[in-house]
N, CA, C and O atoms as a DFTB+ gen file, in Angstrom:
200 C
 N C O
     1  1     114.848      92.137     108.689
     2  2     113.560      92.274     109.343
     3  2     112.484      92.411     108.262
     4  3     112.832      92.944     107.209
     5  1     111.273      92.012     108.388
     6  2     110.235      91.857     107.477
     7  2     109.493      93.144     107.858
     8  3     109.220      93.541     108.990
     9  1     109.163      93.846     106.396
    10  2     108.243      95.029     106.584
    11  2     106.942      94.285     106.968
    12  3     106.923      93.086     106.688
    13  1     105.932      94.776     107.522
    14  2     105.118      95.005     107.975
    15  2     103.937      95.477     107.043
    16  3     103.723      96.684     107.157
    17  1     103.111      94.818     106.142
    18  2     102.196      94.848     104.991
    19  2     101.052      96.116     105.755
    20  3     101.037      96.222     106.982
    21  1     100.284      96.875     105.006
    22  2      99.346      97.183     105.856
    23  2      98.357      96.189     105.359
    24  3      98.599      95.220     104.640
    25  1      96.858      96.677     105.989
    26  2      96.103      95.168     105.551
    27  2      94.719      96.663     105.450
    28  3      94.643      97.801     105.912
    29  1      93.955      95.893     104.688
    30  2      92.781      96.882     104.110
    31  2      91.704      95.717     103.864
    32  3      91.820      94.711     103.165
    33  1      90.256      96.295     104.910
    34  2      88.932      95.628     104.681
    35  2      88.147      96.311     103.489
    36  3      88.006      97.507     103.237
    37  1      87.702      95.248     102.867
    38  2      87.067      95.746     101.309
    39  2      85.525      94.788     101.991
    40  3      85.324      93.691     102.511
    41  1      84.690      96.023     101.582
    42  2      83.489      95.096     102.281
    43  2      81.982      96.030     100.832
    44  3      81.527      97.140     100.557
    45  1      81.871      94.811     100.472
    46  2      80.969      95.078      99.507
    47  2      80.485      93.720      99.175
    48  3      81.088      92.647      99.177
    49  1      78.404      94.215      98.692
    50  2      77.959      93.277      98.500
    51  2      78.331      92.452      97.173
    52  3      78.216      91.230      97.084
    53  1      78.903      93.503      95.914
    54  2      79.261      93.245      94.934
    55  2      81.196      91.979      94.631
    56  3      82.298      92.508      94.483
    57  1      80.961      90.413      94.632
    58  2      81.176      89.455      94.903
    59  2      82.862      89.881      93.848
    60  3      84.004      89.850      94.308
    61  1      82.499      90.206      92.538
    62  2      83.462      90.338      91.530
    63  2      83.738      91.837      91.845
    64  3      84.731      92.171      91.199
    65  1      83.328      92.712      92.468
    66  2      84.266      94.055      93.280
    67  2      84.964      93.632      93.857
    68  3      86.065      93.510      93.319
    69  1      84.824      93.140      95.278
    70  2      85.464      92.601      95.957
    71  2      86.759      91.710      95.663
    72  3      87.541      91.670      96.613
    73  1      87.127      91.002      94.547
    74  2      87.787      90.230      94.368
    75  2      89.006      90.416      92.954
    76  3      90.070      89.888      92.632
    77  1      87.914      91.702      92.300
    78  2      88.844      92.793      91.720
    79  2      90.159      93.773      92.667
    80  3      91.348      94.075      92.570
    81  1      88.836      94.001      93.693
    82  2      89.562      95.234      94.308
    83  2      90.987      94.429      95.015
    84  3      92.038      95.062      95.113
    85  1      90.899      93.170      95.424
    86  2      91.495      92.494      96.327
    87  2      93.220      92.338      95.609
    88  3      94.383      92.385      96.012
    89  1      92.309      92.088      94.043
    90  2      93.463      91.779      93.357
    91  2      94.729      92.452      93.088
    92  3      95.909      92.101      93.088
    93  1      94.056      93.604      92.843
    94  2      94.732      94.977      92.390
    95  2      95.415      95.443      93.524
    96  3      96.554      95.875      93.346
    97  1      94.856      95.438      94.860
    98  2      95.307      96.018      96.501
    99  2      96.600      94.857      96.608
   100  3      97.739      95.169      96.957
   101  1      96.218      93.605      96.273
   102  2      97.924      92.641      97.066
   103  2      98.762      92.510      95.961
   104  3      99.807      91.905      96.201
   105  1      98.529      93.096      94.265
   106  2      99.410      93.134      93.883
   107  2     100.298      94.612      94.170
   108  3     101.241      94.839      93.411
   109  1     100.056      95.373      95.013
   110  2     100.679      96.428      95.400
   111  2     100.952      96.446      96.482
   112  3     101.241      97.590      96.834
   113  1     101.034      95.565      97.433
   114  2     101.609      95.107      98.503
   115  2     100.779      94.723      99.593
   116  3     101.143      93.899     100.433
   117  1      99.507      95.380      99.609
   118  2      98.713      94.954     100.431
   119  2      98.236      93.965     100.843
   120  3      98.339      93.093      99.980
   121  1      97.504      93.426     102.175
   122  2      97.142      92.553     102.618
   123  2      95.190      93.055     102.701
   124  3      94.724      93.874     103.493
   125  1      94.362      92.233     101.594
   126  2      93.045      92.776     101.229
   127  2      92.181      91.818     102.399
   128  3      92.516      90.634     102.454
   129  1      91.600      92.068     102.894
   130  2      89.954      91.186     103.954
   131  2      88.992      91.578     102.921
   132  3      88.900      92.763     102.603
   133  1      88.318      90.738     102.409
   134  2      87.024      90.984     102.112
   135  2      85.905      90.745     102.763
   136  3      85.894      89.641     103.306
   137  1      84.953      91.391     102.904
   138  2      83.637      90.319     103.636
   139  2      82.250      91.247     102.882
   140  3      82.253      92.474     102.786
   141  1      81.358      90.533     102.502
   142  2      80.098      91.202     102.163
   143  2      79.542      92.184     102.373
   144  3      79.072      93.009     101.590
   145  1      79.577      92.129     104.150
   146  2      78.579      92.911     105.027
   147  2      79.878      93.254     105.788
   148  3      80.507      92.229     106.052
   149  1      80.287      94.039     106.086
   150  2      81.322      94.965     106.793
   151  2      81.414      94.451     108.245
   152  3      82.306      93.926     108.910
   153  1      79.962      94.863     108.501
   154  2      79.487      94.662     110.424
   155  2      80.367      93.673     110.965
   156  3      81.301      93.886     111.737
   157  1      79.758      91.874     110.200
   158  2      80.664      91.010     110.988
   159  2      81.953      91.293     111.578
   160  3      82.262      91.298     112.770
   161  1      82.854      91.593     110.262
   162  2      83.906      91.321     110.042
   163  2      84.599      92.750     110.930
   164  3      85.483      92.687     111.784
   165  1      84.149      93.555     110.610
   166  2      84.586      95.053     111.969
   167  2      84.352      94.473     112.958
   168  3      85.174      94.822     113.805
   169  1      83.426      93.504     113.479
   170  2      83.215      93.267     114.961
   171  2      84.713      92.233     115.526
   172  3      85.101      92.000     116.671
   173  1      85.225      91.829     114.304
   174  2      86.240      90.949     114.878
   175  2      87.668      91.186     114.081
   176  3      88.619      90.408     113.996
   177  1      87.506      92.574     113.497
   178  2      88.670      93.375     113.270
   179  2      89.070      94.588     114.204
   180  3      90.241      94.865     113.941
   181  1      88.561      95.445     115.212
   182  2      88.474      96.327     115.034
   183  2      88.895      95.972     117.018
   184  3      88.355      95.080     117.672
   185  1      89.946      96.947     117.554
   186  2      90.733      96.527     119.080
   187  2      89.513      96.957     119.971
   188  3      88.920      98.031     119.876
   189  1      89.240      95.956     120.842
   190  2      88.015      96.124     121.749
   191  2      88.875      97.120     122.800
   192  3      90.000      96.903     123.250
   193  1      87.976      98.313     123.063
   194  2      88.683      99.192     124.216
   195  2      88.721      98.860     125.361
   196  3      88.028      98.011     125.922
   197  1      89.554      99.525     125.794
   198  2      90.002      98.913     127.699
   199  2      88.518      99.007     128.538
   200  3      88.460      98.698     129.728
Protein backbone atom coordinates (compact mmCIF):
# COMPACT_ATOMS: atom_id res chain seq x y z
CA UNK A 1 0.00 0.00 0.00
CA UNK A 2 1.32 3.51 -0.81
CA UNK A 3 1.87 5.96 2.10
CA UNK A 4 0.01 8.81 1.74
CA UNK A 5 2.49 12.12 1.22
CA UNK A 6 1.18 15.05 3.23
CA UNK A 7 0.97 18.05 0.86
CA UNK A 8 1.87 21.73 2.17
CA UNK A 9 0.70 25.27 0.49
CA UNK A 10 3.73 27.65 0.36
CA UNK A 11 2.21 30.93 -0.68
CA UNK A 12 4.55 33.84 -1.02
CA UNK A 13 5.08 36.74 -3.16
CA UNK A 14 8.81 36.03 -3.09
CA UNK A 15 9.16 33.72 -6.64
CA UNK A 16 12.85 32.11 -5.55
CA UNK A 17 11.23 31.47 -1.75
CA UNK A 18 8.78 29.71 -3.02
CA UNK A 19 10.73 27.41 -5.13
CA UNK A 20 13.50 27.08 -2.50
CA UNK A 21 11.04 26.24 0.04
CA UNK A 22 9.37 23.72 -2.44
CA UNK A 23 12.61 22.17 -2.97
CA UNK A 24 13.75 21.44 0.34
CA UNK A 25 9.78 20.35 1.49
CA UNK A 26 9.65 17.31 -1.56
CA UNK A 27 13.03 16.41 -0.95
CA UNK A 28 11.72 15.30 2.49
CA UNK A 29 8.80 13.75 1.32
CA UNK A 30 6.44 16.27 0.87
CA UNK A 31 4.05 17.20 -1.66
CA UNK A 32 4.77 21.46 -1.92
CA UNK A 33 1.60 23.88 -3.81
CA UNK A 34 2.96 27.02 -4.37
CA UNK A 35 0.92 30.03 -5.39
CA UNK A 36 1.81 33.83 -4.93
CA UNK A 37 -1.26 35.07 -3.37
CA UNK A 38 -2.58 32.33 -0.99
CA UNK A 39 -6.46 33.53 -1.45
CA UNK A 40 -6.81 31.87 -4.94
CA UNK A 41 -5.37 28.87 -4.28
CA UNK A 42 -7.18 28.33 -0.47
CA UNK A 43 -10.34 29.00 -2.36
CA UNK A 44 -9.77 25.78 -4.32
CA UNK A 45 -7.81 23.92 -1.66
CA UNK A 46 -9.60 24.17 1.27
CA UNK A 47 -13.24 21.34 1.78
CA UNK A 48 -16.30 23.54 1.11
CA UNK A 49 -18.65 22.85 4.27
CA UNK A 50 -21.88 20.97 4.19
Amino acid sequence: MDEQKHKILLADDDMFAREMLSVVLEDKGYVAKDAEDGKPRLKNTLPIPP
